[in-house]
C-alpha positions as CSV (number, residue, x, y, z in Angstrom):
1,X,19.9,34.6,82.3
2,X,20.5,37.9,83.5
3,X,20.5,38.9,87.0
4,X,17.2,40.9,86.6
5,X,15.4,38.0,84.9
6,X,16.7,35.7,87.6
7,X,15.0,38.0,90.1
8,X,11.7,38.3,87.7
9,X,11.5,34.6,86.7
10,X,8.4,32.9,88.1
11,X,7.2,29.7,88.8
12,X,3.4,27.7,88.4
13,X,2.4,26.9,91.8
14,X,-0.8,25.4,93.3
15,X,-2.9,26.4,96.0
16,X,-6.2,25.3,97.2
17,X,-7.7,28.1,95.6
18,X,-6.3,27.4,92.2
19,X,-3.0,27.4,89.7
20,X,-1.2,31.1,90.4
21,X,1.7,32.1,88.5
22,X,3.6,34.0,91.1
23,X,7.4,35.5,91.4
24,X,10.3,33.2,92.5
25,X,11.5,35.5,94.9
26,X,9.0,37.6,96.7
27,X,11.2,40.4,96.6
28,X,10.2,40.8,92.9
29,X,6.3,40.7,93.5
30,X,4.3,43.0,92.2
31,X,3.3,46.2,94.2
32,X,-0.2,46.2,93.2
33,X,-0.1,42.1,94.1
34,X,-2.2,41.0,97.1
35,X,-1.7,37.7,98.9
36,X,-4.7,34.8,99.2
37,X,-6.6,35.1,102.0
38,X,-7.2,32.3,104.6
39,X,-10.3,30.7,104.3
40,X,-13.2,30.5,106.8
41,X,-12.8,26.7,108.7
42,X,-15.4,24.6,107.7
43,X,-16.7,24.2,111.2
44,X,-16.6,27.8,112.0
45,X,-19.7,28.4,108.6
46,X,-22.3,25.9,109.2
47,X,-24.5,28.4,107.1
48,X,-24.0,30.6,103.8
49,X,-22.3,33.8,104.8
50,X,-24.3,36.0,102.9
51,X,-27.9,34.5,102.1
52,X,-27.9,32.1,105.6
53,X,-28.7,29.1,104.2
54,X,-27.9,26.1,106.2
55,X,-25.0,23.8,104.5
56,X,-26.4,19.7,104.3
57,X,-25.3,17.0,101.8
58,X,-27.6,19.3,99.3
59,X,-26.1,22.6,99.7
60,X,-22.5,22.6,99.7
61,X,-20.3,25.0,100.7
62,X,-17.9,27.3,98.6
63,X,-15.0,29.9,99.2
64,X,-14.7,32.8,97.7
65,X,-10.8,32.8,96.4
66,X,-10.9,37.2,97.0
67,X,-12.1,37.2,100.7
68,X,-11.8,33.5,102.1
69,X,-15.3,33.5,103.2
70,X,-18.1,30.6,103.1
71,X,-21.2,30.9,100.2
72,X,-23.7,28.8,99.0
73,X,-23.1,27.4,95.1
74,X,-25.7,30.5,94.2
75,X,-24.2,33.6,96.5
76,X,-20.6,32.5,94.8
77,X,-21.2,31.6,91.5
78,X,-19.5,33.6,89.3
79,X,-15.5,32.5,87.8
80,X,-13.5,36.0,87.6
81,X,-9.8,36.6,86.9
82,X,-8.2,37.5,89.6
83,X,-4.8,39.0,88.2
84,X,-3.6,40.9,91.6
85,X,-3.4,37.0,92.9
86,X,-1.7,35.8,89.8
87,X,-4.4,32.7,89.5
88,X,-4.1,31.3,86.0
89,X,-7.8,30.8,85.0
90,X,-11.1,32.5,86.5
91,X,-11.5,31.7,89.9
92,X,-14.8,31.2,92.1
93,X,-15.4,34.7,93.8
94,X,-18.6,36.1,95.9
95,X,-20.8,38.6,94.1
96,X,-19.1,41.8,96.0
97,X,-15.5,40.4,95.1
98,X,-16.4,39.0,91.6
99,X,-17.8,42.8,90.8
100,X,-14.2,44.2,92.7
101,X,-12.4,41.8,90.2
102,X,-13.7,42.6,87.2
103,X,-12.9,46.5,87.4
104,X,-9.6,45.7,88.5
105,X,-9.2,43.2,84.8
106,X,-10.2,46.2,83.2
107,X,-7.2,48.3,84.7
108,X,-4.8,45.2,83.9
109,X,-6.0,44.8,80.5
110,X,-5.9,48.6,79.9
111,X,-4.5,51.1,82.2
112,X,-1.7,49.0,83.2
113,X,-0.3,48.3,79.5
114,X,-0.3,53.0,78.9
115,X,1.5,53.2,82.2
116,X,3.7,50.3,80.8
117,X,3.9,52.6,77.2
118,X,4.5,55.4,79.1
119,X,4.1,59.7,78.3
120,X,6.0,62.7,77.8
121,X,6.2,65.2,80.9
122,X,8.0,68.0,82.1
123,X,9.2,67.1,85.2
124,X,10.4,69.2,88.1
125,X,12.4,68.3,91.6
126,X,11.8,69.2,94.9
127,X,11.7,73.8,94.6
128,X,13.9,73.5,91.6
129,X,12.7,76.3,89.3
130,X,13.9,74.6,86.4
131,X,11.7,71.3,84.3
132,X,13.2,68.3,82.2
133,X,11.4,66.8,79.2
134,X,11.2,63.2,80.5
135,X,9.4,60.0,79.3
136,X,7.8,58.0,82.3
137,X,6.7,54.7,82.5
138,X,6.1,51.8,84.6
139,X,8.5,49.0,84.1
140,X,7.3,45.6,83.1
141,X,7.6,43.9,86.6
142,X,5.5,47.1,87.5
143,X,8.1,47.6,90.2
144,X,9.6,51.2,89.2
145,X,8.2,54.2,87.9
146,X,11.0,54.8,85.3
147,X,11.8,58.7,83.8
148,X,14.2,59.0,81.0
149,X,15.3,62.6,79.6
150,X,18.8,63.9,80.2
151,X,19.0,62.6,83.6
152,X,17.2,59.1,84.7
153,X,15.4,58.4,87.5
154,X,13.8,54.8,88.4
155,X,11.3,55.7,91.6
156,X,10.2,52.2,93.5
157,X,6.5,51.9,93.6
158,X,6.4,50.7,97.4
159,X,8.8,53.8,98.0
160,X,6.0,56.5,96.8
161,X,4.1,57.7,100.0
162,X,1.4,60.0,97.9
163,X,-0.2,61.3,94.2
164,X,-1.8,64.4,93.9
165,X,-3.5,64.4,90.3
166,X,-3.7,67.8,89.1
167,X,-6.8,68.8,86.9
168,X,-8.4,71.8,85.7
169,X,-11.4,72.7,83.9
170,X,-13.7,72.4,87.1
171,X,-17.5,72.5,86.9
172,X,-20.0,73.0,90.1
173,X,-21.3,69.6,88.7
174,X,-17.7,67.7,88.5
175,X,-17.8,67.7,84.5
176,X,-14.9,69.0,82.3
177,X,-12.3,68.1,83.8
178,X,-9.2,66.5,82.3
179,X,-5.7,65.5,83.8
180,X,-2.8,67.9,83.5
181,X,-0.1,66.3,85.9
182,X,0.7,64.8,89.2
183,X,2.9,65.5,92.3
184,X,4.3,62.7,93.9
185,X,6.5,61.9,97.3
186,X,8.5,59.0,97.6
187,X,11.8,57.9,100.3
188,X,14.5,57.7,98.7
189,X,15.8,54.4,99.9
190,X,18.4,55.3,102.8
191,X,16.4,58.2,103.8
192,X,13.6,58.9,106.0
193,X,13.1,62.3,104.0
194,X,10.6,62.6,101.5
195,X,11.6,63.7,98.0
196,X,8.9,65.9,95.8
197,X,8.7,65.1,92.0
198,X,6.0,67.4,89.6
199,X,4.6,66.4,86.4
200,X,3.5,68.7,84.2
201,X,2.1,67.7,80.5
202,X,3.4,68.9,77.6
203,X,1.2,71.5,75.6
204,X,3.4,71.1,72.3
205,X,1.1,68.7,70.4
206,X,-2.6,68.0,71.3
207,X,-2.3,64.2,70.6
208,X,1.1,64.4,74.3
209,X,-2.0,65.9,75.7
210,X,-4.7,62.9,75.0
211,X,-2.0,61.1,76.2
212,X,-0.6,62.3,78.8
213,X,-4.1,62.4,80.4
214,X,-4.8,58.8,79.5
215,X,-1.4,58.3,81.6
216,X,-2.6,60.2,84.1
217,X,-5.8,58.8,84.7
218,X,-4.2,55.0,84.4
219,X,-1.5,55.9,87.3
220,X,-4.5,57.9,89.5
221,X,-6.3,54.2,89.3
222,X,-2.8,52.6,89.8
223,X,-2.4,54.3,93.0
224,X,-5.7,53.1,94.4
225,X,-4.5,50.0,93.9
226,X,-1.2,50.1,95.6
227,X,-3.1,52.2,98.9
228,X,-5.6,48.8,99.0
229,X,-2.5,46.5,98.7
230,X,-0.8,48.2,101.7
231,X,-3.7,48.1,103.5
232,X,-4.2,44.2,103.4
């Protein structure tokens, strides 16, 4: 085993929440990942955190796996995947988290595998006047934003401070509008300074445009993401 694999290996662990499949070094977790939260004490909810019904021998009690807090069976019903937890199977989630979860499945089930295909850029440092053709992608531990052209660059997630997506098309009503690149600032590790990276997409062939704004669109929901994670 290689020393990145050894870094990326995980391991099946269990929590009282449910089985999680979850990094063997926390070093190597994902930057989108966010940690289980502790529940409410049983003898801190005597009644259903969102509806108020009292708990008896009847109505038990339930945590919701996203936010930790106490429901009735019928305010936390619903079994969602929870991938930014790494649980295994569907887990029991409140209504609010359970309709948080499942737009989030939809990014790891589609937005996360284009950034993970990558797109074709010209990308520009800092005030250099000049560009580089460069393919970007997000590596598969979703750790680095990798660019490869003539030079080669691998940007750490946690390291990028903000994305600005660029658009044009603009309507009074919001309509028409369609991704065309990104600026992003990140630290270069070692350095409190931060360094400026644009992407511009390509114009040569309409299909780099399709997906270059399909790229675009995946990292602007990406970044929401990591901003939420941070904020934990």
């Amino acid at each position: 085993m290689s020393g990145c694999e050894a870094r990326d290996a995980k391991k099946l662990v269990r929590s009282p929440s449910g089985l999680r499949m979850v990094p063997e070094h926390r070093s190597a977790r994902s930057p989108f990942g966010l940690d289980e939260p502790p529940w409410v004490p049983d003898k801190e909810c005597p009644r259903c955190m969102q509806c108020d019904t009292k708990f008896d021998f009847i109505t038990r009690k339930h945590h919701c796996r996203r936010c930790g807090k106490c429901f009735c069976d019928k305010c936390c019903s619903k079994k969602v995947p929870l991938p930014r937890m790494c649980f295994v199977d569907p887990v029991r989630q409140c209504a609010e988290c359970a309709l948080i979860s499942q737009k989030e499945t939809e990014f790891y089930d589609k937005q996360l595998k284009v950034l993970m295909n990558g797109a074709t850029f010209f990308v520009t440092l800092g005030t250099s006047e000049k560009s580089e053709l460069m393919v970007c992608r997000l590596s598969n531990n979703q750790r680095y934003l990798v660019l490869d052209g003539d030079s080669h660059y691998e940007i750490e997630i946690i390291q990028i401070s903000t994305v600005q997506i660029l658009t044009e098309g603009f309507t009074p009503g919001g309509g028409n509008t369609r991704a065309i690149g990104m600026i992003l600032q990140y630290k270069v590790p070692g350095s409190e300074e931060l360094t400026q990276m644009k992407f511009t997409a390509s114009e040569d062939f309409s299909c780099n445009k399709k997906l270059s704004a399909s790229w675009l669109a995946a990292m602007h929901k990406a970044t929401k993401l990591l901003y939420e994670s941070r904020d934990q």
